[in-house]
LOFI-424323 format. One record per atom (N, C-alpha, C): y, z, x; residue in one letter. Coordinates in steps of 0.001 Angstrom, whole numbers, padded with zeros to 6 digits, always signed. Layout:
residues N
YZXA/...
//
This chain:
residues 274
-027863+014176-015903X/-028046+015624-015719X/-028016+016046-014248X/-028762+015072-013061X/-028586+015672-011714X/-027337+015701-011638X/-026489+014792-011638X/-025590+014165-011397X/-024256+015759-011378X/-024446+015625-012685X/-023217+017180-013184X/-023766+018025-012925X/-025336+018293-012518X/-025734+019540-012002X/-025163+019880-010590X/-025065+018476-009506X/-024312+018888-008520X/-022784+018709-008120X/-022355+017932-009366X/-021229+018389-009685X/-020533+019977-009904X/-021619+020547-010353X/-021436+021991-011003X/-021353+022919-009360X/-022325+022340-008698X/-023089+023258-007501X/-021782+022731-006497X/-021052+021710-006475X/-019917+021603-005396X/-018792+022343-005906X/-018527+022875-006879X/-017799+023494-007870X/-017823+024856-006839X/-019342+025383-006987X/-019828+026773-006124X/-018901+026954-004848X/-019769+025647-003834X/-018892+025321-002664X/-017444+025510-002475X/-016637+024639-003558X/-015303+024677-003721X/-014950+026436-003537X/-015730+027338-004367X/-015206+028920-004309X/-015594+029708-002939X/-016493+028909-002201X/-016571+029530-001071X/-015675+029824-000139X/-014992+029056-000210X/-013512+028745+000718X/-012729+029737+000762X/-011852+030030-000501X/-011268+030979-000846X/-012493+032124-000635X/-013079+032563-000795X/-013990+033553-000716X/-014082+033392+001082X/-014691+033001+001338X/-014815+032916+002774X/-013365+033277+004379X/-012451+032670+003517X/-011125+032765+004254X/-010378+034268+004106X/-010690+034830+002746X/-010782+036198+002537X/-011479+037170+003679X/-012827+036669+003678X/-013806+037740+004291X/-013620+037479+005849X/-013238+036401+006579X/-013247+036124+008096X/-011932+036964+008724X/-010708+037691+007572X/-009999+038626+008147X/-010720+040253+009163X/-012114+040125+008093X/-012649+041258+008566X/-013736+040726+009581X/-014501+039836+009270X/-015869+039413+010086X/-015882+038053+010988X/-016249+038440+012496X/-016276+036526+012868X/-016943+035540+011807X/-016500+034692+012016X/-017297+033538+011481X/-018913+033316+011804X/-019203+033317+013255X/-020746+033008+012890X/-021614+034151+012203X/-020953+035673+012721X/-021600+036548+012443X/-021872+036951+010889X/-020606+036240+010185X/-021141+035949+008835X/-021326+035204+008279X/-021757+034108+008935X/-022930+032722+008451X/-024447+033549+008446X/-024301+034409+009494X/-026081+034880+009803X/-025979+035666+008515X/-025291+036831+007868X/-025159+037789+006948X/-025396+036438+005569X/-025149+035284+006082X/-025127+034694+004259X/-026408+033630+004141X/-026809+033736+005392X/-027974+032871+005461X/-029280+034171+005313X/-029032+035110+006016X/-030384+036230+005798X/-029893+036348+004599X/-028528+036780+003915X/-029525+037209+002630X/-029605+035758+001337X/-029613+034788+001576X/-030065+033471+001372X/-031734+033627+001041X/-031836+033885+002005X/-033027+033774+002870X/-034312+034747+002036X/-034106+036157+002330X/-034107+037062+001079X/-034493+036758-000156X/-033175+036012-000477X/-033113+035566-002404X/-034302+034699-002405X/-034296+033611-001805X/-035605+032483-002022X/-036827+033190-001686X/-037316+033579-000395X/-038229+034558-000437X/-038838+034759-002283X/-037924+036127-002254X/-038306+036964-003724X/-038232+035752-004688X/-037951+034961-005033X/-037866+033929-006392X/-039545+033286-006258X/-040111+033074-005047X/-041301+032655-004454X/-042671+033563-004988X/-041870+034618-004505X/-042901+035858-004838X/-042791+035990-006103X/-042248+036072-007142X/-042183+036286-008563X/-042243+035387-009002X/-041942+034370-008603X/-042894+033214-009854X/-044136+032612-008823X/-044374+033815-007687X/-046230+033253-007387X/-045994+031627-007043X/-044956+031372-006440X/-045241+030171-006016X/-046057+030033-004523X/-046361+029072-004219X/-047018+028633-002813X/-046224+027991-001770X/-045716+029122-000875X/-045301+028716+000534X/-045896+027658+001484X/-045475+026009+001304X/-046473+025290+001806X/-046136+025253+003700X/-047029+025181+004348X/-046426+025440+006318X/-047343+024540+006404X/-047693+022843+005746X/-048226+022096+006570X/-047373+021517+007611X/-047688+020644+008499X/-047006+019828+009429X/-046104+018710+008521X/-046301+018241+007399X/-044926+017348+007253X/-044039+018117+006653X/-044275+019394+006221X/-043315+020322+005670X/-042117+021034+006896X/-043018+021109+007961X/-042228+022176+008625X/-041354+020697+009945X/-041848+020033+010059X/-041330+019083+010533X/-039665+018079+009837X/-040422+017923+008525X/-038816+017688+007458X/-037753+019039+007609X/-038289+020288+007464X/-037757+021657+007499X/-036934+021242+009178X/-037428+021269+010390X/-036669+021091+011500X/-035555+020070+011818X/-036021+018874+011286X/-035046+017819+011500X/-033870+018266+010712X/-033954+018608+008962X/-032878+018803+008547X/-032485+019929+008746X/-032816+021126+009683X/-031838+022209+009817X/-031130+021651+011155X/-031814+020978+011769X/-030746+020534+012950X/-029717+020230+012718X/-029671+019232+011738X/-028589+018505+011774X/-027382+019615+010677X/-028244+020715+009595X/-027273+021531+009034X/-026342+022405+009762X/-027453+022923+011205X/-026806+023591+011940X/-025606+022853+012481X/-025996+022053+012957X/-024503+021173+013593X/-023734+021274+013075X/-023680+020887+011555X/-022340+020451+011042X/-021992+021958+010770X/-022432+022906+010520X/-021535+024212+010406X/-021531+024837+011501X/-022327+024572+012894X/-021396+024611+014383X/-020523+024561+014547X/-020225+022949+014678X/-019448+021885+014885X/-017851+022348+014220X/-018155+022389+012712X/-017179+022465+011998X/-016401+024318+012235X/-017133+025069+012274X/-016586+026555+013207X/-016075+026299+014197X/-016426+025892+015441X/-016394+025270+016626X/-014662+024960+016606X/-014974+023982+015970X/-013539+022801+015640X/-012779+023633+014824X/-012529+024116+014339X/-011396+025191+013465X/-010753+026227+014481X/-011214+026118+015673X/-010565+026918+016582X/-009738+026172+016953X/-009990+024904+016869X/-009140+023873+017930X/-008082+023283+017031X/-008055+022780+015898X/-007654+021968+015177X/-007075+022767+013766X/-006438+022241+012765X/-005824+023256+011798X/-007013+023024+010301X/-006692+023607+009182X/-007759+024038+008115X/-007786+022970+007306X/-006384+022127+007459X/-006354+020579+006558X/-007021+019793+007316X/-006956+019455+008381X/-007630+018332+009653X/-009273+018696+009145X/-009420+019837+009346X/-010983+019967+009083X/-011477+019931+008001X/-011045+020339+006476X/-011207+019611+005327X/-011069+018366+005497X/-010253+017736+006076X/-010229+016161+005475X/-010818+015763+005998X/-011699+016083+007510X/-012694+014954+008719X/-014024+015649+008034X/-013984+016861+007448X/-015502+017160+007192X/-016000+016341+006148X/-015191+015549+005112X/-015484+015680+003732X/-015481+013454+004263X/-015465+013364+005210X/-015600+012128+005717X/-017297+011636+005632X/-017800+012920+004759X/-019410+012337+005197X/-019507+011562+003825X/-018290+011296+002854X/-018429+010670+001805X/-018474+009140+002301X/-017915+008616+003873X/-017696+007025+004599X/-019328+007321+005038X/-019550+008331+005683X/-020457+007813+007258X/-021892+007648+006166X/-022163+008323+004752X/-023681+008661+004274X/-023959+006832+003691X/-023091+006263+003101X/-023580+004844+002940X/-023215+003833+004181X/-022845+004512+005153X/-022754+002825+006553X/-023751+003405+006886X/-024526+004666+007038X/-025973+005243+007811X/-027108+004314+006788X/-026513+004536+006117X/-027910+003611+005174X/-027709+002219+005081X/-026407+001818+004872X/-026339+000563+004731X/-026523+000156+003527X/-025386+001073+002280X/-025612+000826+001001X/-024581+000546+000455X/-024363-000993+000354X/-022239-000831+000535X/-022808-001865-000292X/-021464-001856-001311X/-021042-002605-002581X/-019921-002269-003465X/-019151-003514-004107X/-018266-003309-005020X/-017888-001885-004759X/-018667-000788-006006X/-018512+000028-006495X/-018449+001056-005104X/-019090+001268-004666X/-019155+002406-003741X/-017751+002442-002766X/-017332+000762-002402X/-016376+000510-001331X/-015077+001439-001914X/-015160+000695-003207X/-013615+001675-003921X/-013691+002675-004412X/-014965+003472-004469X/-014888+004886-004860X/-014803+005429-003697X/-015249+005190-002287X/-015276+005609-001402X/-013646+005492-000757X/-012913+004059-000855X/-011300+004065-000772X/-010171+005090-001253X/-010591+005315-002836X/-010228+006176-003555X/-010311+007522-003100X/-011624+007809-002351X/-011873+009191-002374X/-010884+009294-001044X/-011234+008719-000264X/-010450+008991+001222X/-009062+009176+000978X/-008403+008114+000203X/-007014+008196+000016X/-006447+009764-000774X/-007649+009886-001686X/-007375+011559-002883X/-007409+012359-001494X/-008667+012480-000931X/-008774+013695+000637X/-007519+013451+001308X/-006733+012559+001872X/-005629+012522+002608X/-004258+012956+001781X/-004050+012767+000601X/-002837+013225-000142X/-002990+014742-000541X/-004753+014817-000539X/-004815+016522-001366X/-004852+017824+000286X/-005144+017189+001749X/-005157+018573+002559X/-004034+017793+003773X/-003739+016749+003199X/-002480+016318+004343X/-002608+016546+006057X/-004011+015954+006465X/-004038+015839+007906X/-003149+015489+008209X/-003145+016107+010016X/-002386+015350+011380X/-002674+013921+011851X/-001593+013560+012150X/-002401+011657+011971X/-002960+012064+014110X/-002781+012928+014687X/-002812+013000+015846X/-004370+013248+016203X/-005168+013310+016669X/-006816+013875+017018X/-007055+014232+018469X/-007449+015768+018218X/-007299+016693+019465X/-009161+016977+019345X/-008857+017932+020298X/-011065+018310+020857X/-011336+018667+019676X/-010722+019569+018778X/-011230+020193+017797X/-011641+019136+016259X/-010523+018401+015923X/-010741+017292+015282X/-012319+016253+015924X/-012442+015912+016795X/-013452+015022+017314X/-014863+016290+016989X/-014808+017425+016946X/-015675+018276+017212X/-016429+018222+015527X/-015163+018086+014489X/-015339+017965+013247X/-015916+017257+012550X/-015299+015887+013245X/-015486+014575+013259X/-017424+014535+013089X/-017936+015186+014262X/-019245+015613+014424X/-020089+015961+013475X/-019446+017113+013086X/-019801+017747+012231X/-020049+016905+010391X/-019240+015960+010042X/-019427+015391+008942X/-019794+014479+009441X/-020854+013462+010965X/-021882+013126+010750X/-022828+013710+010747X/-023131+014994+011206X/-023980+016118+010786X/-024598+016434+009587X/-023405+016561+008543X/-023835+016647+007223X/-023572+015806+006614X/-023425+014451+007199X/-024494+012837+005649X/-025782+013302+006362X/-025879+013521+007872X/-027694+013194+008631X/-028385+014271+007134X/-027970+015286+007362X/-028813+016451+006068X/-028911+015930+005075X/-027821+014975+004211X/-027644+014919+002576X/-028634+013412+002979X/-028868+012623+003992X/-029808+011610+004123X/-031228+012176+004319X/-031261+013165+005182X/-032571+013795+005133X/-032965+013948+003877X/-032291+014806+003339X/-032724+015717+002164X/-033448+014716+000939X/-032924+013405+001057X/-033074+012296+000040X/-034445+011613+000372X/-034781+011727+001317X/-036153+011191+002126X/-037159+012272+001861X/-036534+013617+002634X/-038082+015059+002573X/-037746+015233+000963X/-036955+015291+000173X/-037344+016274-000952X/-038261+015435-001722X/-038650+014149-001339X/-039337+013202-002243X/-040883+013124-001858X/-040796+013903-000440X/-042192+013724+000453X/-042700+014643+000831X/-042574+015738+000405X/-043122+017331+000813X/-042120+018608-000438X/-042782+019591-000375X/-042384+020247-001252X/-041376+020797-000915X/-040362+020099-002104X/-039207+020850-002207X/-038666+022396-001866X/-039455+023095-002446X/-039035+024353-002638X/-039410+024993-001272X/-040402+024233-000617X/-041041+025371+000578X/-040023+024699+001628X/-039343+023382+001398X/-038593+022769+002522X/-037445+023692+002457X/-036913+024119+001292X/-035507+025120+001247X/-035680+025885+001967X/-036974+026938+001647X/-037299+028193+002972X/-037101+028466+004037X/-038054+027231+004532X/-037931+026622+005873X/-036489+026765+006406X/-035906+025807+005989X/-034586+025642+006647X/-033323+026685+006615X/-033998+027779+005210X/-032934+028556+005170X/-033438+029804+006561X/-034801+030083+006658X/-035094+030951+007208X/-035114+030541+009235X/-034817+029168+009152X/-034621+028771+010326X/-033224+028991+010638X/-032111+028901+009893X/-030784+028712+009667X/-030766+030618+010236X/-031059+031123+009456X/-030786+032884+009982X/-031561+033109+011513X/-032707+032308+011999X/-032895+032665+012851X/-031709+031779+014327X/-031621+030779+013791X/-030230+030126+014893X/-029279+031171+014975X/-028805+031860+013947X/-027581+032762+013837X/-027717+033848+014277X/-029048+034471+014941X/-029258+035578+014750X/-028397+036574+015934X/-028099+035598+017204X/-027817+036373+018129X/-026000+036345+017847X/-025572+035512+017095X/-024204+035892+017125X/-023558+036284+017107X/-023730+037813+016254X/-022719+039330+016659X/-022629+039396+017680X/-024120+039128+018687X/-023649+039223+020079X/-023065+038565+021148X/-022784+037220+020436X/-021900+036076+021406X/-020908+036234+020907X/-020424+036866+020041X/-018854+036720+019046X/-018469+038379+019387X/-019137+039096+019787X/-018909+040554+020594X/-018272+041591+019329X/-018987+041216+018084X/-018697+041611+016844X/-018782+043098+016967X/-017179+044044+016203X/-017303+045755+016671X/-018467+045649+014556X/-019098+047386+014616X/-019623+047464+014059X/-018754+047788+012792X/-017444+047924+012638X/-016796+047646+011619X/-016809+046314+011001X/-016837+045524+011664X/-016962+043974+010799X/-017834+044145+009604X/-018905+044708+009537X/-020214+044928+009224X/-019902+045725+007555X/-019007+046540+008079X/-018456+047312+006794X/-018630+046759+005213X/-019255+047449+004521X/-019638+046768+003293X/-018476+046677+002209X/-017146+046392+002795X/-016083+046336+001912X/-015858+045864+000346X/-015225+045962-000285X/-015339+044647-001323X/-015143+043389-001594X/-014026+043267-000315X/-014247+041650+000051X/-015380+041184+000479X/-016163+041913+001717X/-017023+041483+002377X/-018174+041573+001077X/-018633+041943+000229X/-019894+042280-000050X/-018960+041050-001583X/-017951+040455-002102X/-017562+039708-002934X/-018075+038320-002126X/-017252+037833-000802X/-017714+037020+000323X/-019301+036412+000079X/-020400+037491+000355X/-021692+037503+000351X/-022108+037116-001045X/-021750+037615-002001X/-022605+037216-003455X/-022116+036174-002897X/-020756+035655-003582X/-020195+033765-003372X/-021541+033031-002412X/-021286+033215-001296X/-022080+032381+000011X/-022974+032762-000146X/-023687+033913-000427X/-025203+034204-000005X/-025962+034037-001083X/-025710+034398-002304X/-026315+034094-003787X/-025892+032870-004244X/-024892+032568-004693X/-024142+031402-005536X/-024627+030698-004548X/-024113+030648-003585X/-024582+029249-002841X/-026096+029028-002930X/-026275+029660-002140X/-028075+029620-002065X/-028678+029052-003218X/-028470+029323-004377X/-028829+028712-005877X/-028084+027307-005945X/-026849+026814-004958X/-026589+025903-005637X/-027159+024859-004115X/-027347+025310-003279X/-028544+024498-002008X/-029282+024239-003375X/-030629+024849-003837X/-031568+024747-004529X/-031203+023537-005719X/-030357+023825-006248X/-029817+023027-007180X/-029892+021487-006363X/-029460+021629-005494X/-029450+020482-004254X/-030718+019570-004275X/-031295+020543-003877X/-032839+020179-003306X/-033287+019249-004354X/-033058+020241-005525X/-034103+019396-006673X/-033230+017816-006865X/-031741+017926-006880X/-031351+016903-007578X/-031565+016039-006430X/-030862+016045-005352X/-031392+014538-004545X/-033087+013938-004404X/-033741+014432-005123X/-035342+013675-005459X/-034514+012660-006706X/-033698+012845-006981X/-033205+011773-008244X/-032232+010817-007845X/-031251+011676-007556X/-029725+010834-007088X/-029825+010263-005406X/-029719+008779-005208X/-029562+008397-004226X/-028198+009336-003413X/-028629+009059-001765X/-027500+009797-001109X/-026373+009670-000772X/-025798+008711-000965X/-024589+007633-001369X/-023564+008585-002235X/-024447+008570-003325X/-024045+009452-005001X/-023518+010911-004396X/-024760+011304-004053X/-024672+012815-003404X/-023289+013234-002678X/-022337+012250-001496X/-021997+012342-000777X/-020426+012501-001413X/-020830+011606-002646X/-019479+011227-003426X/-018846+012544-004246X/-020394+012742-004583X/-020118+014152-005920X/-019490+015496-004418X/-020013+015795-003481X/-019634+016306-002491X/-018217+016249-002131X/-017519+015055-002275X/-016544+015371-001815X/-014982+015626-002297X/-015484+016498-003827X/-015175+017040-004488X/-014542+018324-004754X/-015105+018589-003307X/-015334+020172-002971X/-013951+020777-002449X/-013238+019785-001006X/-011916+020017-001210X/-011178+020164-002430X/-010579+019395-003228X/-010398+019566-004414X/-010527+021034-005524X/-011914+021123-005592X/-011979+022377-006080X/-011324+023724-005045X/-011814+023455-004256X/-011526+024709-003012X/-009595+025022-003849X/-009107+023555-003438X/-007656+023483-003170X/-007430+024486-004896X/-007458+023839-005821X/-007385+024668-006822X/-007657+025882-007317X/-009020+026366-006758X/-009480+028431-006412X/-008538+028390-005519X/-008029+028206-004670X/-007222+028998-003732X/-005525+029197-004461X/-005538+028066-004857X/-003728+028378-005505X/-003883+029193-007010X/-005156+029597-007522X/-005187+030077-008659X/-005772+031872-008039X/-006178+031630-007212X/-006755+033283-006547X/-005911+033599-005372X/-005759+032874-004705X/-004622+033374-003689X/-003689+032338-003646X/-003095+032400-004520X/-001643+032110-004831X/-000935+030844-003827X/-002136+030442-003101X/-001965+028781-002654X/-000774+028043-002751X/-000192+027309-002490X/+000674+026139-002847X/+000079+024792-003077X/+000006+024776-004238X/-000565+022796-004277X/+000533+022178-005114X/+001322+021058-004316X/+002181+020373-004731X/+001967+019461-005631X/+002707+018458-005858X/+002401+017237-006869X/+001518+016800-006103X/+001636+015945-004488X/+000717+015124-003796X/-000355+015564-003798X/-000647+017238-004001X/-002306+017545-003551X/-003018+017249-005208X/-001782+017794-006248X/-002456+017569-007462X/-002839+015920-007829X/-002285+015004-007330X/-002225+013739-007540X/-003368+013239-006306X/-003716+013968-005220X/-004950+013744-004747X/-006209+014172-004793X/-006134+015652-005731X/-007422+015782-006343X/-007997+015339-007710X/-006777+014296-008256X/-006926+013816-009481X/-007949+012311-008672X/-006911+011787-007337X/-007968+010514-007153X/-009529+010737-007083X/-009662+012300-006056X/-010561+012175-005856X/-011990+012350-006906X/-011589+013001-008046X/-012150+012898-009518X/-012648+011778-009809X/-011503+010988-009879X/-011628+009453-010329X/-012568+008390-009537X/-012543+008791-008024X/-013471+008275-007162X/-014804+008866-007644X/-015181+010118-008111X/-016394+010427-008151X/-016876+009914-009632X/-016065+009270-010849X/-016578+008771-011622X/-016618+007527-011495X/-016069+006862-010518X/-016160+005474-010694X/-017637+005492-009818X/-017768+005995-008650X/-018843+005953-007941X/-020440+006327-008254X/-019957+007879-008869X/-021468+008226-009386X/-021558+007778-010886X/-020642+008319-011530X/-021116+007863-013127X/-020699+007066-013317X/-019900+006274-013006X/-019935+004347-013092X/-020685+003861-013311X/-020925+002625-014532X/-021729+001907-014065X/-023435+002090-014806X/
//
């Protein structure tokens, strides 16, 4: 059940893309990370307040809460950062690399993982067809998906050792406050802002859907080692690639269809294998 639950929740991810690549015609990029993290931020809030739950702010709470927004922030720095430099396949395929770096960080290598993890790399390289070349922006990326195994390793450690639900808060409400000044470093005009129907379609996707499928997150890695996690994750190209040629009229050839089929196959041999 975790397992296809975050199967389901990288599914989410996958629609962000297309949703997201839509909305950055009108809005910078960081300035609408802050717009999808406040109202993130928001949503959990109110779910707190109506089911009367308890906001826990001891010290191992808010301490798990810092380490893993550090490292969240990075990787969606990093990975913004690097999309200036580098093209949209290079950075799908180096981000989704946190499916190699989350078991050599732990040191959880075997049979099964080596060739789901082979599999998956080979599906990521046939399905967004990187540059075999690596420029600032690529290395910047590179960063960035050790950024996010450090989170999907965190997350596997705090969600087991402090409360889940108040650790989401935390990090979501830390996440809007990192972002906060970025209209004003990105010199955002007040049209960006415009509540269009892309932009306010953009926001449900990222700011609701997602946010529910973080949560979805939270709970399942107290179950699924982070290995698993990293695998079902990198899935997400894949889906993306398919919302985009079915909503915006995309091109996915045989090779991308024949590399999001490996990468399927990697995620059953790896997670539900066995």
């Amino acid at each position: 059940m975790p397992r296809l639950a975050l199967l389901l929740t990288t599914l989410i991810w996958g629609a962000t893309f297309p949703a997201t690549k839509a909305v950055l015609e009108q809005i910078p990029p960081l300035s609408f990370l802050l717009l999808r993290f406040f109202i993130g931020t928001l949503l959990i809030l109110l779910w707190f307040v109506v089911g009367r739950r308890r906001l826990h702010h001891d010290r191992a709470v808010l301490e798990a809460a810092a380490l893993s927004t550090i490292f969240l922030f990075l990787g969606y720095l990093l990975q913004t950062v690097g999309l200036s430099y580098t093209t949209a396949s290079n950075s799908a395929f180096l981000t989704a690399l946190y499916v190699v770096f989350v078991p050599l960080i732990l040191l959880r290598v075997d049979r099964r993982a080596v060739l789901a993890t082979v599999v998956a790399v080979v599906g990521l390289w046939l399905l967004v067809k990187p540059n075999a070349s690596m420029n600032r922006g690529d290395l910047l990326t590179l960063g960035c998906a050790v950024a996010f195994a450090g989170h999907i390793i965190c997350l596997e450690r705090f969600t087991r050792q402090v409360d889940a639900p108040s650790l989401l808060v935390w990090q979501m409400v830390a996440m809007t406050l990192l972002f906060l000044l970025a209209p004003w470093w990105e010199d955002a005009p007040g049209s960006a802002f415009s509540p269009t129907p892309v932009l306010l379609t953009g926001l449900v996707v990222t700011g609701v859907l997602a946010t529910l499928a973080f949560a979805v997150q939270m709970w399942a890695q107290q179950l699924v080692p982070a290995q698993q996690v990293a695998l079902l994750f990198a899935s997400e190209p894949a889906y993306a690639a398919w919302l985009s040629w079915y909503f915006l009229g995309e091109t996915l050839d045989v090779q991308g269809w024949i590399g999001s089929a490996l990468i399927l196959l990697a995620v059953i041999i790896g997670a539900f294998g066995g």
